[in-house]
C-alpha positions as CSV (number, residue, x, y, z in Angstrom):
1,X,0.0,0.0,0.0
2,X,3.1,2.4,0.9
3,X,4.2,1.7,-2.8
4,X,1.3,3.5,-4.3
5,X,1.1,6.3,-1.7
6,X,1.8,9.6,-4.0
7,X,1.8,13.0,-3.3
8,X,-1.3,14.5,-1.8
9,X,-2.2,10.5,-1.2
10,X,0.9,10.3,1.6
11,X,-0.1,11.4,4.4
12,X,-3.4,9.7,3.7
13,X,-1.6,6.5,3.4
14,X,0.7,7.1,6.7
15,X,-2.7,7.9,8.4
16,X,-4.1,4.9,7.7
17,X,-0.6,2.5,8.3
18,X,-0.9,4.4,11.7
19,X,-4.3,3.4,12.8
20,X,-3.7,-0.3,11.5
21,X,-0.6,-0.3,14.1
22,X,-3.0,1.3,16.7
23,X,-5.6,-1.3,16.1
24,X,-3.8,-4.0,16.2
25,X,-4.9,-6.7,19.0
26,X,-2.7,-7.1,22.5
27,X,-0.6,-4.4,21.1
28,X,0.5,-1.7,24.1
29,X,-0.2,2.1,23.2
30,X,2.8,4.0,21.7
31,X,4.1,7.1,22.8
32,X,7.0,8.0,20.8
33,X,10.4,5.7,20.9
34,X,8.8,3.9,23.7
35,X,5.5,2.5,24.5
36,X,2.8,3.4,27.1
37,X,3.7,1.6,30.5
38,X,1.2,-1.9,30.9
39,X,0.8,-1.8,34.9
40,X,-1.7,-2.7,37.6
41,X,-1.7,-2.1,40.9
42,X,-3.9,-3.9,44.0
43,X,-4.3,-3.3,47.6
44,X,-4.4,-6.7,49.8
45,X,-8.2,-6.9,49.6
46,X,-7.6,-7.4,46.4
47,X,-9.1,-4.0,45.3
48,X,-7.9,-2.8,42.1
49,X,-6.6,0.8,42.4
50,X,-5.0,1.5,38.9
51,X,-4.8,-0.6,35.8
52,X,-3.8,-0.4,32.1
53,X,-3.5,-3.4,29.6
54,X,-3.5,-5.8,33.3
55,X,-5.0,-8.2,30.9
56,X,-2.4,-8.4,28.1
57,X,0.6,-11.4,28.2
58,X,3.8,-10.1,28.1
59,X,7.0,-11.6,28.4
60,X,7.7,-11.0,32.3
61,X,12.0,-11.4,32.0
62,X,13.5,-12.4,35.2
63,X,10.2,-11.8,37.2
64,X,9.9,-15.3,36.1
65,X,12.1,-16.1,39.2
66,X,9.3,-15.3,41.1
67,X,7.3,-18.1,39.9
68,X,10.2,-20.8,40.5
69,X,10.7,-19.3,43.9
70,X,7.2,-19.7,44.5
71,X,7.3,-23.2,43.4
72,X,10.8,-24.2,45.7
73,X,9.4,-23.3,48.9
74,X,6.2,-24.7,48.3
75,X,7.6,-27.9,47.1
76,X,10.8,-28.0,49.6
77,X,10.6,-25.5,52.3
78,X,12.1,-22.6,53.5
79,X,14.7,-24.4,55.6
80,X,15.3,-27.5,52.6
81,X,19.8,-27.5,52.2
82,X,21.1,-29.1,49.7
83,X,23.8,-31.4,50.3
84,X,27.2,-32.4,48.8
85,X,28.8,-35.4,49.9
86,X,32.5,-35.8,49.4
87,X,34.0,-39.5,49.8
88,X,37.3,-41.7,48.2
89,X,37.9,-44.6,46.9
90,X,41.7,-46.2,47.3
91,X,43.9,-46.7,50.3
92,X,44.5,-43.7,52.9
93,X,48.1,-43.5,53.7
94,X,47.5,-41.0,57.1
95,X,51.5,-41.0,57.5
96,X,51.9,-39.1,54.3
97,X,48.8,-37.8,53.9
98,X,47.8,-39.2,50.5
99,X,44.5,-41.2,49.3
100,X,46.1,-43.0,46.5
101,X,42.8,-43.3,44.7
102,X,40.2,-41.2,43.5
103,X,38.3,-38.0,45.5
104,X,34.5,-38.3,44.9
105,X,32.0,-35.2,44.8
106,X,28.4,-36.3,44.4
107,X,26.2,-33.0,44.8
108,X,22.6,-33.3,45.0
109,X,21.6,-29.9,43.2
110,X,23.1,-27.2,45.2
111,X,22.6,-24.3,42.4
112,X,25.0,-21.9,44.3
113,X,28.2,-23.7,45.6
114,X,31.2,-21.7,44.8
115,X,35.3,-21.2,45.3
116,X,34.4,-20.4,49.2
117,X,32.5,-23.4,49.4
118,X,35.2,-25.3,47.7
119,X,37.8,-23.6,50.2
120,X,35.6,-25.5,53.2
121,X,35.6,-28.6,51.6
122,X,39.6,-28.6,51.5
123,X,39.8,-27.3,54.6
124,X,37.2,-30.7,56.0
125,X,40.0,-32.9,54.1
126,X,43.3,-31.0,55.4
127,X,41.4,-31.5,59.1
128,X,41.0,-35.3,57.9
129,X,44.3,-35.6,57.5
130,X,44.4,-35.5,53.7
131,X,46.8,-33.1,51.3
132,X,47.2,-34.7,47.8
133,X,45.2,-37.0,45.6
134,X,47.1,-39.5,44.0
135,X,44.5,-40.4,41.6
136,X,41.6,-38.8,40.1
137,X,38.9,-36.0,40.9
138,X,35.2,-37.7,39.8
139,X,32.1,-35.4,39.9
140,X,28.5,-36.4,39.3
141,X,25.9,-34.6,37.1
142,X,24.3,-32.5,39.8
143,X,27.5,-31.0,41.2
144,X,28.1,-27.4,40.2
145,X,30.8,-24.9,41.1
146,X,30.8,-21.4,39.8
147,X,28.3,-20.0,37.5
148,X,27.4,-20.7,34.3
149,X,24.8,-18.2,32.7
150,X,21.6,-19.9,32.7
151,X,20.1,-21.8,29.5
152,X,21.9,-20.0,27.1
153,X,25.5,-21.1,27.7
154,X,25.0,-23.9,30.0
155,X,27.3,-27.0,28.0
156,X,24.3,-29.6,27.0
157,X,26.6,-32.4,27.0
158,X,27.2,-33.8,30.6
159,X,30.2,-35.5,30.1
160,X,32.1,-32.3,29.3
161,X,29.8,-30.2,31.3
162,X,30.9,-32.6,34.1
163,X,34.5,-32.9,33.7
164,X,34.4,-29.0,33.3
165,X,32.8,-28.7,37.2
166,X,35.6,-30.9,37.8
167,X,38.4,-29.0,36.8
168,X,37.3,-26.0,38.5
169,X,36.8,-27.8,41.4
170,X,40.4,-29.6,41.2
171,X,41.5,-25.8,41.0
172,X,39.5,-24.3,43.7
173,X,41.0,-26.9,45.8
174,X,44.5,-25.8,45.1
175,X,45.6,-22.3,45.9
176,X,48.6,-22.4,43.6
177,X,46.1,-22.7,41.0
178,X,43.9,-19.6,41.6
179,X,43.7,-16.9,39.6
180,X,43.4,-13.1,40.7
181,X,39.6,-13.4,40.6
182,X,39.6,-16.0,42.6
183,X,42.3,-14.8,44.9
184,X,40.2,-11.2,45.6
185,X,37.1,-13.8,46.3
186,X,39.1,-15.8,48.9
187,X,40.5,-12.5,50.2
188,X,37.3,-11.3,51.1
189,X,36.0,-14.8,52.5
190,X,39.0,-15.3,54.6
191,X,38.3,-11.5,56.2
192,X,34.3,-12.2,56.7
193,X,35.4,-15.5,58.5
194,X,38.3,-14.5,60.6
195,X,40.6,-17.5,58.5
196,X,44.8,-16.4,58.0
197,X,46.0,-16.4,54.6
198,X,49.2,-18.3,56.5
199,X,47.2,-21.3,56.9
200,X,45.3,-21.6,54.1
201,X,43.7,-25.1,53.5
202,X,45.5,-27.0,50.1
203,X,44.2,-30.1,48.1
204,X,46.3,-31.2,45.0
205,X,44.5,-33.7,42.5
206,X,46.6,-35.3,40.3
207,X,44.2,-35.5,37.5
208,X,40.3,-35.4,36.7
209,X,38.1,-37.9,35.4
210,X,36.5,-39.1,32.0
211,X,33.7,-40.6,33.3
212,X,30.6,-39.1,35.3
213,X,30.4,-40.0,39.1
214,X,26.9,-42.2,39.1
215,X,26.7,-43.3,42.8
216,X,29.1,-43.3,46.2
217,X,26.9,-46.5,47.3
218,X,29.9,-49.1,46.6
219,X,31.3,-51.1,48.8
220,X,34.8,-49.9,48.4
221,X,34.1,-46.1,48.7
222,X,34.6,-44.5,51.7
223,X,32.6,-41.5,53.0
224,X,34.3,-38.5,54.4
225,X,31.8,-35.7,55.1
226,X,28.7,-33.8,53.6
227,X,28.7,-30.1,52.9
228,X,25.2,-28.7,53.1
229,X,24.3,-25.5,51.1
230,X,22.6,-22.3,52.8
231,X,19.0,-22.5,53.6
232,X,16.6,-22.6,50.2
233,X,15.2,-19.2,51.6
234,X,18.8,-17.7,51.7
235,X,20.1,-19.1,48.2
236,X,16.6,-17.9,46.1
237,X,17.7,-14.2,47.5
238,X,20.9,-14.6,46.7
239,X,19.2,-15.2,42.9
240,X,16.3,-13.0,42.7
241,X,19.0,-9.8,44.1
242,X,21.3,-10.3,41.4
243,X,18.6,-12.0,39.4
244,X,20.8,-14.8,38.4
245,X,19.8,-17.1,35.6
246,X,21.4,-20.1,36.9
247,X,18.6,-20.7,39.3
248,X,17.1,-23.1,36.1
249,X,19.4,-25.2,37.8
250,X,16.7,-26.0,40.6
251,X,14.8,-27.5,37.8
252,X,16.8,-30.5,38.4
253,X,15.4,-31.1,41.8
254,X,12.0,-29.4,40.2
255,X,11.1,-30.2,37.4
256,X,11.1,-28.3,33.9
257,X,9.5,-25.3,33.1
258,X,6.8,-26.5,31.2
259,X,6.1,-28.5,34.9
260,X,6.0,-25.3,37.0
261,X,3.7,-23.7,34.2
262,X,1.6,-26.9,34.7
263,X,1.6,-26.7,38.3
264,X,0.6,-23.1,38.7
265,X,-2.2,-23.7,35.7
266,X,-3.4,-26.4,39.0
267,X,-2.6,-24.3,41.7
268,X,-4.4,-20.9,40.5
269,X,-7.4,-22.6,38.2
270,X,-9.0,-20.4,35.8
271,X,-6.7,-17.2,36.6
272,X,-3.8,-19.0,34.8
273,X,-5.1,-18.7,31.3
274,X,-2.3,-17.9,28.8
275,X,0.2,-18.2,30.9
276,X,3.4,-20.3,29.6
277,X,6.6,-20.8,30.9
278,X,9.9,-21.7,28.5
279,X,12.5,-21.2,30.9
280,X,12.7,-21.0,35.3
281,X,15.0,-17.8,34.6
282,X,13.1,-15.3,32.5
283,X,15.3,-16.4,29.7
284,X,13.4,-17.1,26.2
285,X,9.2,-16.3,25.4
286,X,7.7,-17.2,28.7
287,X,4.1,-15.2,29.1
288,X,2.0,-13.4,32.3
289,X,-0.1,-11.1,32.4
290,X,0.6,-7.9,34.9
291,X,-2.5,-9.1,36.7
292,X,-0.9,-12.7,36.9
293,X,2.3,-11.3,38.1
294,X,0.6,-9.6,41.1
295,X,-1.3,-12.4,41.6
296,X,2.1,-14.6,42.0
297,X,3.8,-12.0,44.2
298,X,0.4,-11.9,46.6
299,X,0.6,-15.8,46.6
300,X,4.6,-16.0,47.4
301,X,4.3,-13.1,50.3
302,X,1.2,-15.7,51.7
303,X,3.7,-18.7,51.3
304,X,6.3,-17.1,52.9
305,X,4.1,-16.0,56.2
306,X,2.8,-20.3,56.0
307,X,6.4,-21.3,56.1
308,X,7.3,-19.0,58.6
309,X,9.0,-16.4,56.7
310,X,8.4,-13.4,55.0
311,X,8.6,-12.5,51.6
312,X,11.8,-10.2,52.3
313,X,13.6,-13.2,52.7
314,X,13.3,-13.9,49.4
315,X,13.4,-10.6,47.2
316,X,15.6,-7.6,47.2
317,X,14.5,-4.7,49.4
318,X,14.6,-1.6,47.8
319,X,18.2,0.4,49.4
320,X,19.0,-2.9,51.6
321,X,19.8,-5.4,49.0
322,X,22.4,-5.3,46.2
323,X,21.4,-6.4,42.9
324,X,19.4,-5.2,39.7
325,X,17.3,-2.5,42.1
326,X,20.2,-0.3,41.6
327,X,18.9,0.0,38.4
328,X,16.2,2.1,39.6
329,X,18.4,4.6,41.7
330,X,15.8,7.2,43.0
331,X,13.3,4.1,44.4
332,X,16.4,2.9,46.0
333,X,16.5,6.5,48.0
334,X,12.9,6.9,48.2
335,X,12.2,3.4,49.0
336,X,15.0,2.2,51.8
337,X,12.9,-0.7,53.3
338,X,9.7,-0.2,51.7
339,X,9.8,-1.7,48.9
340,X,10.0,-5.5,48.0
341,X,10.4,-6.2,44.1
342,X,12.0,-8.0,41.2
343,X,13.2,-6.5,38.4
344,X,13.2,-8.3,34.9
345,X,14.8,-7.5,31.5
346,X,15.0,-8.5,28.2
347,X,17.6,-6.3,25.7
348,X,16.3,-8.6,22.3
349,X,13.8,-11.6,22.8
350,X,10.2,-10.0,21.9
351,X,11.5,-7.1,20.8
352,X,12.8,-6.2,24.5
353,X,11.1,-6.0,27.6
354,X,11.6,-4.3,30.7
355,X,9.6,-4.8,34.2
356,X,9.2,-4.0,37.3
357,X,7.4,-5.8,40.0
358,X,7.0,-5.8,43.7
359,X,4.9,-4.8,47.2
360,X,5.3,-1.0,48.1
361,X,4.9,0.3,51.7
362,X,2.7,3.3,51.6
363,X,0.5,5.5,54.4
364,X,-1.9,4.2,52.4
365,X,-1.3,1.1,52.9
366,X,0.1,-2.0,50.8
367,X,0.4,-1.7,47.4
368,X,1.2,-5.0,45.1
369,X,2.1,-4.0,41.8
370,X,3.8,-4.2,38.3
371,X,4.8,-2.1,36.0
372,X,6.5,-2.6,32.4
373,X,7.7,-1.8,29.0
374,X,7.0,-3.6,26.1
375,X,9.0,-3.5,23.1
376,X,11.5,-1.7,24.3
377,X,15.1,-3.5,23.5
378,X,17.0,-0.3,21.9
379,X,15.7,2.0,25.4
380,X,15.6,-0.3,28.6
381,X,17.3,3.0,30.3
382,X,14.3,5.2,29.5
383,X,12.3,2.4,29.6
384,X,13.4,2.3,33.4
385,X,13.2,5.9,34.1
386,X,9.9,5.4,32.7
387,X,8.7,2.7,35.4
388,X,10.5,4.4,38.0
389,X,8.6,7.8,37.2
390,X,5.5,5.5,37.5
391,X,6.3,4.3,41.0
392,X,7.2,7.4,42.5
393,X,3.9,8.7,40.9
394,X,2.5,5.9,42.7
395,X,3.8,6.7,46.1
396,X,3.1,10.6,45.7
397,X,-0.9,9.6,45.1
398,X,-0.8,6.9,48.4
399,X,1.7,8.6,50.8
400,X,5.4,8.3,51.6
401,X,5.7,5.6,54.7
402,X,9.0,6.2,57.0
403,X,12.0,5.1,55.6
404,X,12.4,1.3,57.5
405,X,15.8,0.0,58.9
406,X,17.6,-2.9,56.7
407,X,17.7,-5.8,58.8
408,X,18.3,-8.5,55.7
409,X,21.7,-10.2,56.0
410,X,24.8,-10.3,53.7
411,X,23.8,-12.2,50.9
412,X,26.9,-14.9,51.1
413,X,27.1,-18.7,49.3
414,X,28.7,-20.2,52.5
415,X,26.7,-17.8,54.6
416,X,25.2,-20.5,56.9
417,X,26.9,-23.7,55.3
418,X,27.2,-26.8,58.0
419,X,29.5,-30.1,57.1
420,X,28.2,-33.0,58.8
421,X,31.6,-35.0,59.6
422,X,31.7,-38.6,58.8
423,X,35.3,-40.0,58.3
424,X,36.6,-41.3,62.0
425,X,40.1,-40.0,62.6
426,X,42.6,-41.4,65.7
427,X,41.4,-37.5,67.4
428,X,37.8,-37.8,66.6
């Protein structure tokens, strides 16, 4: 039609293109480079106080974490540790301090062990007695060290994905073999914990594996000690702060994301329609409504009070906890304490999409809301300073609350870690 649009018939034509674009179904309003804000906000009697498009699915990002959050502590609990068990296989020579055999690691899906986790383990095997490997480091498919980025660079074989935990592993164990990331890690760990870089714990592994670990059951292996994670509560804060994408790896103790979309389709009836999940991260097409997202935020803070917690022990608080708030700088200021939210973006998938979600304080009251940006890839800033505009709007109409004191702890992988000793030594 643009083709055949001529002179005097141009603007006609553009006219016409325009309302097309406008008319078009479950498309947000434009407003120049970006579009109108979709958002709905509720108070908890489930009044609806503002709304815009609450109806239309969008592609939610990392608020997506929400829903798998939602889904570990109903399905584990709060308090639910994951545990890594650490055993060999070979003779123990305790004069020189050398298993001539193999180190075994079978983890059972601890999503957020790390190079200060790995530091306690050889720390547990110096105590032991034991200071070299003379054989091989074995891992099985649900140990993990370090991150890995989610879906989208996670290695899909598990043979190499496996011997690569390993090697990481073999070097976290070994202080010769850190490098100056890891070093300015341990530095910082040793501090927190009051440990002497004089006496720092060494494991040397003389080589890794081919083979995936499959079971520490057999007769001739020999258990040393288990290593359990932080509490669930404490690790899915530690993900939802820095919104994290590696939290799909609770999907191995889960389920897959087409599972949680299935479970929350049961759990919420009717009010599920049209929503889909791809991902337990926010990465790839995954679909909610704003309406559904408040929903899922109302039915995690209710969770959390069941279980004994609250929902702050879950998600960021505004000016407490580090993380993707910092992204919204002035609710960080205006907000310290008062508000509770997940942030979620998306710089290409479905054209971009930016969001903001969470329960705000007010002298109004509580207000449980989200905000967000469709189509907005090339200007998630504005597309930020948009949302955050929006909130403080928000706030102005219900009433500042006073500013509340941060009470949420450091957000650590070997915060609250406990190893459950096994081996008997001559001293134990």
């Amino acid at each position: 039609m643009y083709t055949r649009c001529k002179h005097s018939y141009l603007i006609v034509c553009l006219s016409i293109l325009v309302s097309i674009s406008a008319c078009s179904e479950k498309t947000a309003i434009s407003t120049g480079t970006l579009k109108a804000p979709v958002f709905y906000v509720e108070d908890p009697n489930g009044t609806i106080l503002e709304s815009s498009q609450e109806n239309v699915l969008i592609n939610p990002a990392s608020v997506v974490k929400v829903a798998t959050s939602l889904w570990a502590i109903t399905q584990l609990g709060p308090e639910h540790r994951f545990e890594t068990k650490v055993a060999y296989r070979g003779y123990f020579n305790t004069t020189e301090h050398i298993i001539v055999g193999d180190l075994l690691v079978l983890g059972f899906g601890d999503p957020d062990f790390h190079i200060e986790n790995a530091y306690l383990l050889a720390r547990e095997l110096n105590r032991i007695g034991i200071k070299e490997i003379h054989g091989k480091l074995l891992v099985n498919s649900k140990f993990w060290i370090g991150w890995e980025g989610g879906s989208e660079r996670r290695e899909k074989d598990a043979l190499l994905r496996a011997k690569k935990m390993a090697v990481r592993l073999q070097n976290s164990l070994n202080p010769k073999l850190w490098k100056k990331g890891d070093l300015r890690s341990i530095r910082k760990f040793e501090k927190r914990r009051g440990f002497t870089a004089n006496n720092r714990p060494s494991i040397v592994v003389v080589g890794v594996a081919d083979t995936i670990l499959t079971s520490s059951s057999d007769s001739d292996i020999q258990p040393l000690f288990t290593h359990k994670s932080n509490s669930l509560e404490s690790i899915l804060k530690r993900f939802n702060s820095f919104s994290n994408n590696d939290i799909e790896r609770l999907g191995d103790t889960l389920g897959t994301a087409t599972e949680l979309s299935t479970w929350l389709h049961k759990r919420w009836g009717e009010f599920a329609k049209g929503v889909s999940l791809e991902t337990l991260s926010g990465l790839g097409s995954n679909r909610l409504s704003a309406q559904q997202i408040v929903h899922m935020l109302n039915d995690l803070e209710h969770t959390c009070i069941n279980s004994g917690i609250n929902i702050a022990d879950i998600l960021p608080v505004a000016g407490c906890d580090p993380g993707t708030v910092k992204d919204y700088p002035q609710l960080r200021k205006l907000l310290r304490g008062n508000m509770i939210a997940k942030t979620g973006t998306l710089w290409e998938t479905d054209g971009g999409v930016s969001v903001l979600a969470g329960i705000l304080q007010t002298k109004g009251g509580q207000r449980t809301f989200c905000v967000a940006t469709v189509d907005s890839g090339e200007h998630i800033p504005k597309a930020r300073a948009q949302q955050e505009q929006w909130t403080i709007d928000l706030l102005r109409k219900n009433g500042a609350a006073p500013s509340r004191k941060c009470d949420t702890p450091p957000l650590y992988s070997d915060g609250d870690v406990v190893i459950i000793k096994e081996y008997k030594t001559s001293s134990s």
